[in-house]
DOZA-472713 format. One record per residue: x, y, z of N, C-alpha, C, CB in turn. Coordinates in steps of 0.05 Angstrom, whole numbers, plus 5000, padded with zeros to 4 digits. Atoms other than C-alpha are relative to their C-alpha. Glycine has a CB too. Example, Ala and Ser with C-alpha at 12.3 -4.5 7.8 and 13.67 -1.06 7.14 Angstrom:
BEGIN
501849765000524649105156501850245000498050015025;498449764999527349795143498550225014500950094971;
END
This chain:
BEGIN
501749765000500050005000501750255000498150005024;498049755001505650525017502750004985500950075028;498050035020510050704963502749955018500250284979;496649994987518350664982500650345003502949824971;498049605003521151415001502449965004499450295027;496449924995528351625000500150255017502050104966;500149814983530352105053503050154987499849895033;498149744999533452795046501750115029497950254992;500049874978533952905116504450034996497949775032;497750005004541953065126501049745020501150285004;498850224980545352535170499450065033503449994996;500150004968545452845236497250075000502250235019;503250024988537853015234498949705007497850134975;501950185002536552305217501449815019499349894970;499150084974541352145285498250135012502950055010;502549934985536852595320497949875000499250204996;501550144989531852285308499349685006498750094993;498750214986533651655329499849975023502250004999;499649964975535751875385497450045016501850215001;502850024990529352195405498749785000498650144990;502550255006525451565381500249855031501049714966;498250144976530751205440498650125025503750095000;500649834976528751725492496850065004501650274996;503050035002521651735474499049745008499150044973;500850324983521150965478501149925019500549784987;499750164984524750925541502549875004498449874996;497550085011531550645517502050165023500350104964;498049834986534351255546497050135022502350284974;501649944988530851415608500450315020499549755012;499649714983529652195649502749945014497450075025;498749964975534752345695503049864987498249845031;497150205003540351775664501550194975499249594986;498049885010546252005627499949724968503350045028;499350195017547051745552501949894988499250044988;497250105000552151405513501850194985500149714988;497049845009559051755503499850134972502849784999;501149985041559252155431502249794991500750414976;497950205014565051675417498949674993502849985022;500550254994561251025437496150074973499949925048;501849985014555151325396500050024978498950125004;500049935031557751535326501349604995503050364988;498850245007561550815332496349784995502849895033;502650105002553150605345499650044977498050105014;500850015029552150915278500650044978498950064997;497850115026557550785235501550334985497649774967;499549705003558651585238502750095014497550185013;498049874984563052185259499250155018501550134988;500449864977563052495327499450334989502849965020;501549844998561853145297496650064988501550124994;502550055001555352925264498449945032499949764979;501750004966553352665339500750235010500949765026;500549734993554853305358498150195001501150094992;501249905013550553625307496749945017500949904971;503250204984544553075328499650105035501049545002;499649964977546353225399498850325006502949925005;501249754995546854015406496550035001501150194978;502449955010539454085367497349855027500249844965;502250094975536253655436500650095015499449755011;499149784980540254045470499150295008502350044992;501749675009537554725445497149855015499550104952;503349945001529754435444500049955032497849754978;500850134978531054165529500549795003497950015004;501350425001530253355506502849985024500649704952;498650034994537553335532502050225012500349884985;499149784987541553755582503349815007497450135031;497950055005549453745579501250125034500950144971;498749914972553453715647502950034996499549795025;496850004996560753915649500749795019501250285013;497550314986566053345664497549825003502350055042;501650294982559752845680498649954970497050075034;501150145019556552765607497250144989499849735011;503049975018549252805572498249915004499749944978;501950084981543352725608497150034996500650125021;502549985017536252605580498750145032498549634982;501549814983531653145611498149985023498850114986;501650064986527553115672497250154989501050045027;502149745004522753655646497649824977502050364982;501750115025516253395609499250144984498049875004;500549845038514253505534496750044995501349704966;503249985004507153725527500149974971498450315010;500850025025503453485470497150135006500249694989;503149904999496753795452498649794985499450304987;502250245021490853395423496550124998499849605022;502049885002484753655400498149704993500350254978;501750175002479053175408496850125011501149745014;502449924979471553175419497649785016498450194985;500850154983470352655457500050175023501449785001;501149884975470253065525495950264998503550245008;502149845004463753415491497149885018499650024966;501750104983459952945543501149975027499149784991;498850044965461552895622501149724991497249985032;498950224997462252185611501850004982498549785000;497149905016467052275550502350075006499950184990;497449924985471052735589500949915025500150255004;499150174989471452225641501949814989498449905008;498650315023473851665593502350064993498549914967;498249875006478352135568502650075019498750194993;498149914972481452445633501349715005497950125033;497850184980482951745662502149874972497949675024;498550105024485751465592503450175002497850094968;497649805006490152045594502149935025498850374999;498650164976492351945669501949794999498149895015;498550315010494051235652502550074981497749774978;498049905018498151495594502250145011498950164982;497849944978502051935637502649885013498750035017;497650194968504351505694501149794989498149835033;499150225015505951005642503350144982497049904976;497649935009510651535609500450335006500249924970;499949744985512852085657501150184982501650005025;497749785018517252485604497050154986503049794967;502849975032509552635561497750165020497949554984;502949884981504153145594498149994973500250405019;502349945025497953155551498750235000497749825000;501749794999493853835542498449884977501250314996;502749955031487153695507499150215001497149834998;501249785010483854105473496949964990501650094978;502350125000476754025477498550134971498650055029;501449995016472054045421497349954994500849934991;503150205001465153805393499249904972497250195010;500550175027463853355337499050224974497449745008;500749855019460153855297501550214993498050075004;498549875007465454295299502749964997499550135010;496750145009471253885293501650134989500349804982;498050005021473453895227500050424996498449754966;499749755008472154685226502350155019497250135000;498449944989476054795289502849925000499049995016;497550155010482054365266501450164977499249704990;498749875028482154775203500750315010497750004970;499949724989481755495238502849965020496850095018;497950134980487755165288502750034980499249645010;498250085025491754995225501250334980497549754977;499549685017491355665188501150245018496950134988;498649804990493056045245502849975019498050135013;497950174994498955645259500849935029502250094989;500450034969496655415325498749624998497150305016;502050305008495454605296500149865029501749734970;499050144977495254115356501649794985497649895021;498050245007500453555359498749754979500749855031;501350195014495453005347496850125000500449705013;501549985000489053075328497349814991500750164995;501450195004482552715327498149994970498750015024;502249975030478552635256498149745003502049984962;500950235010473752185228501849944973496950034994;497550025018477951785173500150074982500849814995;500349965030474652005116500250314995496949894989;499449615013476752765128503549984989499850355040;496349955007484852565114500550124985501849824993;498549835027485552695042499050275011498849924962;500349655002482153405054502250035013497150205014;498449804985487053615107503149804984499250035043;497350135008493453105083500350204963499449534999;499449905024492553425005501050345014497049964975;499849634986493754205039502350015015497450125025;498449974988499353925074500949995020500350084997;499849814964497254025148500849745010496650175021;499750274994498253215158502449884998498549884988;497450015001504952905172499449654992501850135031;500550295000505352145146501049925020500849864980;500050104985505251655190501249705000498050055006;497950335005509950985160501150105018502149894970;497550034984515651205189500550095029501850124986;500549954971512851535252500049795027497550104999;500950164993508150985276502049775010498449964983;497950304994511750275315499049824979499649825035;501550265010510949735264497949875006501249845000;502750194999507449375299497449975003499949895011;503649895007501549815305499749974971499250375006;502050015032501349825230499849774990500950164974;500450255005502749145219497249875017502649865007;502550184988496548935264497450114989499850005035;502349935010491649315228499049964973499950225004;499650095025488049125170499350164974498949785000;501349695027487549545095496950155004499449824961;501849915007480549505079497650095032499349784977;502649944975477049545149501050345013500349695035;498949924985482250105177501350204981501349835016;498549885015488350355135499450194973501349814997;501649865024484850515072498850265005497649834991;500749814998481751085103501450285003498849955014;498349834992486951375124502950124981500649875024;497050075014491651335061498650324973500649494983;500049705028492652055008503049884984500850495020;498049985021496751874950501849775010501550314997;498450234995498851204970502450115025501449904968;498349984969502251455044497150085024503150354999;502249974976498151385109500250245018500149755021;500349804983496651965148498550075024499650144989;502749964978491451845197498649565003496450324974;501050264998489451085231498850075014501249765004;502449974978483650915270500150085032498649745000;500050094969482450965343499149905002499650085019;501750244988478050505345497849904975498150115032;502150065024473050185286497349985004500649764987;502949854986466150415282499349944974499750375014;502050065011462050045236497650045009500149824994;502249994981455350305234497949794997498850254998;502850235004449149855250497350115006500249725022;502950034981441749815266500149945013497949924999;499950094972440549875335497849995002501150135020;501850054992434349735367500050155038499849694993;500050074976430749935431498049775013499650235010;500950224995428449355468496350055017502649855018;503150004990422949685512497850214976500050175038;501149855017420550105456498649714984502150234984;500750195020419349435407498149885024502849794984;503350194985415749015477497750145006500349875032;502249924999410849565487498449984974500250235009;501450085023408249395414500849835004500150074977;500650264998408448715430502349874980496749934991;498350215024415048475389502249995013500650124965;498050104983419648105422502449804993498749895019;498050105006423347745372500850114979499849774998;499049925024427347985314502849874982500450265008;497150185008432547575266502350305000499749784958;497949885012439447875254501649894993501050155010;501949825017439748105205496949974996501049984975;503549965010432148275181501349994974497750345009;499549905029431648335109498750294998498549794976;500949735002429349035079496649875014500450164961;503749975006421448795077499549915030498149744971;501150054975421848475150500250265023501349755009;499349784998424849115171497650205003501750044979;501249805002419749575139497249845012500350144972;501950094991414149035165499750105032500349724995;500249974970415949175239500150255000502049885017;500049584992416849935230496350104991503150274965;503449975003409549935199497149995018499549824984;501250114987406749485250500550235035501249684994;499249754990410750065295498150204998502250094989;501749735013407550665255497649925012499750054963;502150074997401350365264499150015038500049744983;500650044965401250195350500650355010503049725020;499449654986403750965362500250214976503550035021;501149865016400951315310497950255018498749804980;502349775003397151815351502250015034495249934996;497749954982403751875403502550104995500649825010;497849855014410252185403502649824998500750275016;496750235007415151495394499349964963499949515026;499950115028417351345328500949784993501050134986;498050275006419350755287502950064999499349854972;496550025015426450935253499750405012500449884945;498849724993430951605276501650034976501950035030;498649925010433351905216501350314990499549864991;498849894998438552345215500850324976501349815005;499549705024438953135181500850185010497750144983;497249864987444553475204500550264986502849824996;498349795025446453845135502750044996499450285003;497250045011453253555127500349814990501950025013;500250275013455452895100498649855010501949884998;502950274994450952465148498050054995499149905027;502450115005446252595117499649774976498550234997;500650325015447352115062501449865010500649944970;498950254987452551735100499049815015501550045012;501850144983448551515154496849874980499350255027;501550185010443251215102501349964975497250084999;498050175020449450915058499349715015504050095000;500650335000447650305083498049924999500549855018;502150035012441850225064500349954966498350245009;497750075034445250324993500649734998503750174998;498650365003448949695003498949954998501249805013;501350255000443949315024500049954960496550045021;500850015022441949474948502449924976498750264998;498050075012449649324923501250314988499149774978;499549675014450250134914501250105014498050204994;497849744983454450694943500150204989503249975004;499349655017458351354918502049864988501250355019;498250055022464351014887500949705005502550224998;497850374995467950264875502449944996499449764982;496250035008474149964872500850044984501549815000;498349705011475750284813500250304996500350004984;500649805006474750884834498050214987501249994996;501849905013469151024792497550105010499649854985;502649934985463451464813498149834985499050315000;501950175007456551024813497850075013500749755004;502449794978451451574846498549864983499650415004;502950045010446651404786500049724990499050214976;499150265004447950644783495949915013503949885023;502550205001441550174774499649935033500849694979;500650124978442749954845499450225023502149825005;500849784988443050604876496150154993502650204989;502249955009437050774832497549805020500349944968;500950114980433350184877500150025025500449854999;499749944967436350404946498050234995503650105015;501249745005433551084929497549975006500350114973;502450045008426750834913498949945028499849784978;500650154979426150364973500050245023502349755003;500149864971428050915021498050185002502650155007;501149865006423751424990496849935012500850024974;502350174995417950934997499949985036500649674982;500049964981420050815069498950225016501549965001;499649744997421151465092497050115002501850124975;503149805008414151675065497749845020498649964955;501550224995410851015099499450045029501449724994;499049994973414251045166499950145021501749995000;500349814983413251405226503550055008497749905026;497249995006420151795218500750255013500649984969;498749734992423852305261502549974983500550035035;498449935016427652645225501450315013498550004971;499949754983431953135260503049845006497250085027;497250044984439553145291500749755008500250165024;499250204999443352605307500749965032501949984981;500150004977443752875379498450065010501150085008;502549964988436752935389498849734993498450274990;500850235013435452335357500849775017501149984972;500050174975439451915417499350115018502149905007;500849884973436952295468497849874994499950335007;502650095003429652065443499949725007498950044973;500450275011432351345426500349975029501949834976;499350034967435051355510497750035009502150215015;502449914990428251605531497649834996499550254990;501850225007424451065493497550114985499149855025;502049855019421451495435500049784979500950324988;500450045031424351165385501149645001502450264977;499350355002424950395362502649994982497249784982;499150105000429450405318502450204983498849784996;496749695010438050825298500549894983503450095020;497450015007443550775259501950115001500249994987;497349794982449950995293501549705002499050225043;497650155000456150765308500949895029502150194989;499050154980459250335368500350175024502649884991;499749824986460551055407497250035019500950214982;502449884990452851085417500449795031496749934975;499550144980455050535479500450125020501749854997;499149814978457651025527498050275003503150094992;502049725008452551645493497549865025498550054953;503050104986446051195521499849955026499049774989;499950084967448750985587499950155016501949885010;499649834973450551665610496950094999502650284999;501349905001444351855590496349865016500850064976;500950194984440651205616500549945031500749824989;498950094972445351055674499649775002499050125024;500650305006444450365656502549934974496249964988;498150105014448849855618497949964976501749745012;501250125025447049815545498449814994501449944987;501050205012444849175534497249915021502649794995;502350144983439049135586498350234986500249975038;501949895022435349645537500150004977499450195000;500449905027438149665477501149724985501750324993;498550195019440749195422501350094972498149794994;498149885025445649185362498249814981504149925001;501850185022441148845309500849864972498050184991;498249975022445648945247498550064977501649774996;501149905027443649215181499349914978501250124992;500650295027438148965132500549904982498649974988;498050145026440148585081498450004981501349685002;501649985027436748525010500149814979500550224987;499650105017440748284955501749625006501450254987;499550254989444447715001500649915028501749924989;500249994976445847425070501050255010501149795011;498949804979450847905092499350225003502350054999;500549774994449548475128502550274999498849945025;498549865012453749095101500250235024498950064970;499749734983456849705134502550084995499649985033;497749865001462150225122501250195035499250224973;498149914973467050425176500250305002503249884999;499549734998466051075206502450005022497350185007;496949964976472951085239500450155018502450074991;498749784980474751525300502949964985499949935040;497250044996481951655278502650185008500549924981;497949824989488552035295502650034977501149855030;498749925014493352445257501750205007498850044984;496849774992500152835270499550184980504049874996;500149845018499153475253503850154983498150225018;497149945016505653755207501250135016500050164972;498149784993506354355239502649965031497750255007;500150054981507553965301502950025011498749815000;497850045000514154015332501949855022500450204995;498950174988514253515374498449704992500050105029;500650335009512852855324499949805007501149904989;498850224992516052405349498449895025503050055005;500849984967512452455428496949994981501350365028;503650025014505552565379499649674998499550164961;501050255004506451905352500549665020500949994973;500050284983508351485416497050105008502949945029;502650054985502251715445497349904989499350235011;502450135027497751515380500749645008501450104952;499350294997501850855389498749895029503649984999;500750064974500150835466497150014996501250185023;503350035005492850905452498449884991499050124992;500650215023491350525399500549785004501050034977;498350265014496449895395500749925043504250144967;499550164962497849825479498249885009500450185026;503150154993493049315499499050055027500049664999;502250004974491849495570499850324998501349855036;501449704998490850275556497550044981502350244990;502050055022486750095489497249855010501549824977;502350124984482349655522499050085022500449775006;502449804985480550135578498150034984500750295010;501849705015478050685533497949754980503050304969;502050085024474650205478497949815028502049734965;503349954979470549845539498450125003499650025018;501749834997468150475557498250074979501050175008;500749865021468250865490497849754982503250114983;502150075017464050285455502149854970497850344992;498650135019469650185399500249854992501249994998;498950274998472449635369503650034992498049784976;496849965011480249595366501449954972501549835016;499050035027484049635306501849784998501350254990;497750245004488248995316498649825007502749985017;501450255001483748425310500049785031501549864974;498350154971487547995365498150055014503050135015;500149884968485848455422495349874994501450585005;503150084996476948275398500449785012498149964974;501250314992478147545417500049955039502849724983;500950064968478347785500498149945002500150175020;502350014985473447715548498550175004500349945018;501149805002471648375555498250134966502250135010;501649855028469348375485497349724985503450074969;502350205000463647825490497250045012500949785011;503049864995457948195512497649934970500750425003;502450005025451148295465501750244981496050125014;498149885012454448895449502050044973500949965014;496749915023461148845422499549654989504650115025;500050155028458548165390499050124975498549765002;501149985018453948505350501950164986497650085005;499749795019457849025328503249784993500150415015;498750205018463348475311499649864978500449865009;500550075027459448165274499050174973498549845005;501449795023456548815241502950024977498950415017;496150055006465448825234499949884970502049715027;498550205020466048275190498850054969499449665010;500849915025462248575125500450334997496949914997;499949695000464549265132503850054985499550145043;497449915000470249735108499850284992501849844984;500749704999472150395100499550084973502250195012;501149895039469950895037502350124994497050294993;497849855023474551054981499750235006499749994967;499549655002475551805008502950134991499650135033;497849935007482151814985500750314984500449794986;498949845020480952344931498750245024498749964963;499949754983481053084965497750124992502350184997;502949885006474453284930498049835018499149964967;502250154993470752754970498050205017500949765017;501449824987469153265024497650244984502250125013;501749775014465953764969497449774978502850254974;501750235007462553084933497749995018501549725001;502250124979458352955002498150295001501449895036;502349855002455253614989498149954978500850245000;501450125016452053434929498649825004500849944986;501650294994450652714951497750135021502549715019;502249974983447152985017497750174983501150145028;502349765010443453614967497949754993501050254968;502050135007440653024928497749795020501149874982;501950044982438652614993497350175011501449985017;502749855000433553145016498550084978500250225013;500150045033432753164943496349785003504149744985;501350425009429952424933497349995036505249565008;502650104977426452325004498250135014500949885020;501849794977423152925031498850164971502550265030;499949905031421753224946498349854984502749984987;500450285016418752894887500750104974496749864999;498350005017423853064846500549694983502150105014;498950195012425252444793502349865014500750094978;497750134985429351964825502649954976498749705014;498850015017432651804761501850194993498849954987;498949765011433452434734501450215021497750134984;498649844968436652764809502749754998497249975042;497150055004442152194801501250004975500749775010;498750025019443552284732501250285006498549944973;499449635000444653054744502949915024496150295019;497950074987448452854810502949924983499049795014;499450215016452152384768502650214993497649864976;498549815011455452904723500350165014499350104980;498049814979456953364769502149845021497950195022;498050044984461152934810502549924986499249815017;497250055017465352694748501550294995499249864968;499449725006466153414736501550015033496950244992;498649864984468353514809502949805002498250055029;499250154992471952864817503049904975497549835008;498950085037475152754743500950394987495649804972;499849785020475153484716498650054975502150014993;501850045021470353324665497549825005501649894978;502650265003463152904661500649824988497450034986;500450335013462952214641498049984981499249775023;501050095019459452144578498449744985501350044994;501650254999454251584569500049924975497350015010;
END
């Protein structure tokens, strides 16, 4: 997946960092004195005034403090990293968060963390306003499918040669990496994998009397029980299905699976846009039909679990995160109200889903890399700091392995395992995607709330995205 690079760096930068990597992982620990410059250039086949060179420059930033007659002495003083995330945008969040961080700490005293709090809806705008006024944080939190935008502009530092192997070796292309990759180099991996599913609430479905449900449903058993729904609280304020209108990309993302079910999307493995594809033309239809049938809130995606917690609504689609959202809001464990159901199916057994990734990315400007990407590494790829946070957070880990504990055999984190195993992330590779999902979402409220031609709204789509995506329309 990642091309080969050749490095420019000069020699003694690419001892520096080395060195740092050493003192970052521990190798060379606070307070201890390191090895001789004579016993070090002989380490790397160099000349003592290159370790010099490497040397002074940690010397200047703090990393390393020089004692007359006694030697070279890695720093007691810790390296703040910043991190902009918005996970603390809930109490319980910024619980999860705080102690994660704690842990991280006392695990590696040289590393203070400053977050930087945020809120999902304003993420990607406050990341970019951060960036421009050359105030980026170290690491920062995205969903995976914003990389190319910010990696094509520059603000994104790759992440081969950062990252420990063996975080990237444990993760796999299409569920994880793929999202995170601009121009064949990775810039951004998950924190955790977030396929979304149909969830269910359990006391919402027994007060209409339905107490069993397969999973998967197919589309028609699906729209049978939301009918049979519509119908019992039709003159009340619960609904069958919560769907989501935000006025940014979820709004068609979050009913992209529904697409699948139909064998449709926005683009395929080659790249090719397929907005007005026969099969999309059928998702379209089906939802439209729904939509119109169904007793359907339609409204925010944070008003929309607040309802589903309260026992308005029967039935979401969200991601693995909603685990921690419902409890604080319940005070109860997930699975004694709610269930993971998984997403209907249509054309064959499996039940489909694209990965909305939490993930993490070193920002460029950053100028302390190296300390950015142990703590991505410590978060992610350390199994007893990773498996806090994804207990709480709802996640699923990006290294396969770590699913087969104990802690990950609940109703839960089976379902959304198994939601796992037919999922992966979306071709966002190309840097227009972000300006694509405006279109896609225009035509969603388009198609289901309109009676605009279904046909003739993705043919139009259609050509405008080759035009955004290509530089020209595609020609039938």
């Amino acid at each position: 997946m990642v091309a080969p690079k050749v490095s420019y760096n000069p020699l003694y930068l690419q001892v520096k960092d080395v060195l740092l990597k050493r003192i970052v992982d521990g190798s060379y620990s606070p307070g201890k004195i390191i090895p001789s410059e004579s016993r070090l250039a002989d380490d790397f086949g160099t000349s003592i005034s290159t370790i010099r060179q490497a040397l002074s420059i940690l010397v200047a930033d703090g990393i390393l403090n020089k004692k007359q007659g006694r030697g070279t002495f890695v720093s007691e003083r810790k390296i703040k990293i910043t991190f902009l995330s918005w996970i603390p945008e809930t109490k319980l969040g910024e619980k999860n968060l705080a102690d994660l961080i704690d842990r991280f700490e006392k695990e590696n005293p040289s590393i203070e963390i400053e977050i930087i709090p945020t809120v999902y809806q304003e993420a990607k705008d406050s990341l970019l306003k951060l960036i421009t006024n050359g105030n980026a944080p170290d690491v920062a939190q995205i969903v995976s499918h914003w990389t190319s935008f910010f990696a094509s502009m520059g603000a994104f530092e790759p992440l081969d040669d950062l990252l420990d192997t063996s975080n990237l070796a444990g993760r796999s292309d299409d569920k994880d990496l793929l999202g995170g990759v601009y121009q064949d180099t990775i810039y951004s991996v998950a924190w955790g994998l977030c396929p979304l599913s149909l969830l269910a609430n359990k006391n919402v479905l027994a007060e209409a009397g339905i107490h069993n449900l397969d999973k998967p449903m197919t589309l028609s058993a699906f729209e049978a029980v939301c009918a049979r729904l519509t119908s019992f609280f039709a003159d009340t304020e619960k609904y069958a299905y919560g769907l989501n209108i935000l006025h940014d990309e979820t709004d068609f993302l979050r009913i992209y699976t529904f697409l699948q079910a139909f064998g449709g999307g926005f683009i395929n493995d080659r790249e090719e846009v397929i907005f007005n594809s026969a099969e999309n033309l059928a998702g379209f239809t089906w939802l439209r039909n729904f939509v119109s049938s169904a007793k359907i809130l339609d409204t925010d995606i944070y008003t929309i679990r607040e309802r589903f917690a309260r026992n308005d609504v029967a039935f979401i689609t969200d991601g693995p995160w909603i685990k921690y959202q419902v409890e604080e809001l319940t005070g109860e464990p997930f699975d004694r109200n709610f269930m993971v159901v998984l997403n209907p199916v249509h054309h064959g057994p499996e039940s489909l889903s694209w990965n909305y990734n939490h993930a993490l990315a070193v920002c460029s400007q950053s100028q302390r890399k190296i300390y950015a990407a142990k703590f991505i590494d410590a978060i992610t790829n350390d199994r007893s700091l990773s498996n806090f946070y994804f207990q709480r957070s709802g996640n699923l880990p990006a290294n396969p392995l770590y699913l087969e504990g104990e802690m990950y055999q609940t109703d839960f984190f089976r379902g959304f395992k198994d939601q796992l195993t037919h999922s992966k992330c979306l071709n966002a590779g190309n840097p227009m995607f972000e300006k694509a999902m405006v279109l896609c979402m225009d035509a969603v409220r388009k198609l289901l709330f309109g009676n605009v031609d279904i046909k003739k709204e993705l043919d139009e789509k259609e050509y405008y995205l080759n035009m955004l995506y290509y530089d020209k329309p595609v020609i039938p």
